[in-house]
One Martini backbone bead per residue (centre of mass of N, CA, C, O) as a GRO file, in nm:
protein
  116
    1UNK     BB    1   2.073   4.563  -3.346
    2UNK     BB    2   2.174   4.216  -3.375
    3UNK     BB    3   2.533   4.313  -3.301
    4UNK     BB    4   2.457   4.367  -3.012
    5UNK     BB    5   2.528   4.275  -2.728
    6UNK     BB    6   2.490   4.030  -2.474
    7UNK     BB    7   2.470   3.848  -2.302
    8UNK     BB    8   2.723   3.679  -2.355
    9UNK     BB    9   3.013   3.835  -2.429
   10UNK     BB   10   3.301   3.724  -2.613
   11UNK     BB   11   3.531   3.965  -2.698
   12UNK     BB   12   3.757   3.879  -2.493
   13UNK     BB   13   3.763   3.589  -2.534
   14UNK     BB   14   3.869   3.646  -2.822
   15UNK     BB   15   4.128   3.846  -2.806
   16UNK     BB   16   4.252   3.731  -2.454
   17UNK     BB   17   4.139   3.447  -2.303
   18UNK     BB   18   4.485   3.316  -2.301
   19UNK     BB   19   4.680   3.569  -2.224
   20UNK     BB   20   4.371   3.777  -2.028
   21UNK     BB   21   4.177   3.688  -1.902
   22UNK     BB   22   4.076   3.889  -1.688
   23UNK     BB   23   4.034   4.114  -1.916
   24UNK     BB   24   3.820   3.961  -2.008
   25UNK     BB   25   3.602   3.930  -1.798
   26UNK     BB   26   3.562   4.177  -1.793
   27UNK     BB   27   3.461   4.279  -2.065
   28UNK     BB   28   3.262   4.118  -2.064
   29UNK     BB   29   3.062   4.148  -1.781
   30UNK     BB   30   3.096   4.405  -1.724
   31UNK     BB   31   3.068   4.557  -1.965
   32UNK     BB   32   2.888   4.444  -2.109
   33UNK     BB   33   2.657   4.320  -1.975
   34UNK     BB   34   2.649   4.557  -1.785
   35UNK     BB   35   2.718   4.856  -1.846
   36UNK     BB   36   2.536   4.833  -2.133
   37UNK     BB   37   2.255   4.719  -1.974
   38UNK     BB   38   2.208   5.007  -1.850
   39UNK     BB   39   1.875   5.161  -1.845
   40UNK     BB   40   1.966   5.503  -1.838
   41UNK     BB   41   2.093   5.414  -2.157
   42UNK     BB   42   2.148   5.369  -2.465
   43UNK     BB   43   2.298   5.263  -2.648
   44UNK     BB   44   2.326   5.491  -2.875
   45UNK     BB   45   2.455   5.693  -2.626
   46UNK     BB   46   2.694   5.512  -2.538
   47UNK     BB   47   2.826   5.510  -2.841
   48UNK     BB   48   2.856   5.806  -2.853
   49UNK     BB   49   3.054   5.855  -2.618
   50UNK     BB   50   3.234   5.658  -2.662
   51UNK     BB   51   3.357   5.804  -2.952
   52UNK     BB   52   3.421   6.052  -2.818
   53UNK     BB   53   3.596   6.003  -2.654
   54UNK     BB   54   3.807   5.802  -2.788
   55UNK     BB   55   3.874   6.053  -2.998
   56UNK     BB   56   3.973   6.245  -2.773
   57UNK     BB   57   4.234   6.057  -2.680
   58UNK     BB   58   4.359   5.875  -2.941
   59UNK     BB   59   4.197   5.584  -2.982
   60UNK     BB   60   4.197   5.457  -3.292
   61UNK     BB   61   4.178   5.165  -3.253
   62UNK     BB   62   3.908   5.159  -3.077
   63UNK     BB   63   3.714   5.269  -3.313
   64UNK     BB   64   3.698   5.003  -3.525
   65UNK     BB   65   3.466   4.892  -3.313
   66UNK     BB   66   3.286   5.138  -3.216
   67UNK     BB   67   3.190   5.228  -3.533
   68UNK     BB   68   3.045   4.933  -3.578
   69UNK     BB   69   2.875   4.973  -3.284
   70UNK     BB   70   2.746   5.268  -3.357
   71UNK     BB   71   2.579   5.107  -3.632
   72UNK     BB   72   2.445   4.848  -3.447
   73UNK     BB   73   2.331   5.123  -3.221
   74UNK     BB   74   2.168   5.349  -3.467
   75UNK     BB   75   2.390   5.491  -3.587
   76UNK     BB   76   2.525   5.704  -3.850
   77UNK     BB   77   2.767   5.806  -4.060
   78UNK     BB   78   2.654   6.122  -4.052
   79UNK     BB   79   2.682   6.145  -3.767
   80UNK     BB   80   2.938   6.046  -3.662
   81UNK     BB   81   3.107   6.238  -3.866
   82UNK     BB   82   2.964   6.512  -3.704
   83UNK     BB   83   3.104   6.433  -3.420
   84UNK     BB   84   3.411   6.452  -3.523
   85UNK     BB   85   3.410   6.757  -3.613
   86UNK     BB   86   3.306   6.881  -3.351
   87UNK     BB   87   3.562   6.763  -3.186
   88UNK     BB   88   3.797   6.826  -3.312
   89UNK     BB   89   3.736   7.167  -3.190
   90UNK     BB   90   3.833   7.055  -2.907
   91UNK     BB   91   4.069   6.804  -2.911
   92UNK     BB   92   4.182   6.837  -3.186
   93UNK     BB   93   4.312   6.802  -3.538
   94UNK     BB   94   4.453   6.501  -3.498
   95UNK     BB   95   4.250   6.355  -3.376
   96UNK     BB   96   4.035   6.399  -3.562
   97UNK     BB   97   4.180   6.269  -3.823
   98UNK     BB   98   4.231   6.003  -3.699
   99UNK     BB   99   3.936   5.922  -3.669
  100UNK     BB  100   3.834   6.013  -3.981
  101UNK     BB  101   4.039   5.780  -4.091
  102UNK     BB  102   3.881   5.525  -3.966
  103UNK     BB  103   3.578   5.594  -4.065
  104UNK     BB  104   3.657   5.559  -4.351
  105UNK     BB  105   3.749   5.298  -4.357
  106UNK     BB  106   3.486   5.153  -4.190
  107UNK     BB  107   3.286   5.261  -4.368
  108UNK     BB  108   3.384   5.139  -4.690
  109UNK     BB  109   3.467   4.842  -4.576
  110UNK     BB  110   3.160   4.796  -4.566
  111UNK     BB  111   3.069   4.868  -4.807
  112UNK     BB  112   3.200   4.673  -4.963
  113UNK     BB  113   3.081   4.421  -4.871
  114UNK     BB  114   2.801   4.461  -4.916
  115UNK     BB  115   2.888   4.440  -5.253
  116UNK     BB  116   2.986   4.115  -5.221
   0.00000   0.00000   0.00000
């Protein structure tokens, strides 16, 4: 878990710091350092909600990220796929593949990585 972010979280000011600041500064200071950071969810509860949303909105490019930040906010590969299974039937089969898709690449190319 030593890869979730923790106060000054920089991937806002890495992604668009010099196109949207503004967009950086909420995104590290508010989003990452607070409200990640509020006692009351742990990272893990808070990773199962966003990927949950995320799945259920059809917001498949931003779970590219947040399924290997809640699998180093210790949810495993097989809660995430059975999180999005059971979402599947609720959210529809449309967004539900779109989500299982995006998991196999983000699993796969993890797993690659680890062996190389």
């Amino acid at each position: 878990m030593t890869d979730s972010p923790a106060a000054g979280w920089t991937g806002g000011r890495q992604a668009f710091g010099d196109f949207a600041p503004g967009l950086a500064h909420y995104t590290d200071t508010v989003l990452f350092d607070e409200v990640w950071e509020r006692p009351d969810l742990s990272k893990r509860d808070r990773s199962l909600i966003t990927v949950a949303a995320l799945a259920a909105m059809g917001h498949a490019d931003q779970l590219n990220f947040h399924l290997a930040f809640a699998r180093a906010n210790g949810l495993t590969e097989q809660e995430l796929v059975e999180a999005i299974t059971h979402l599947t039937f609720y959210t529809g089969w449309p967004k539900g593949f779109s989500a299982m898709g995006v998991a196999k690449t983000v699993f796969t190319h993890d797993d690659d990585s680890k062996e190389n």
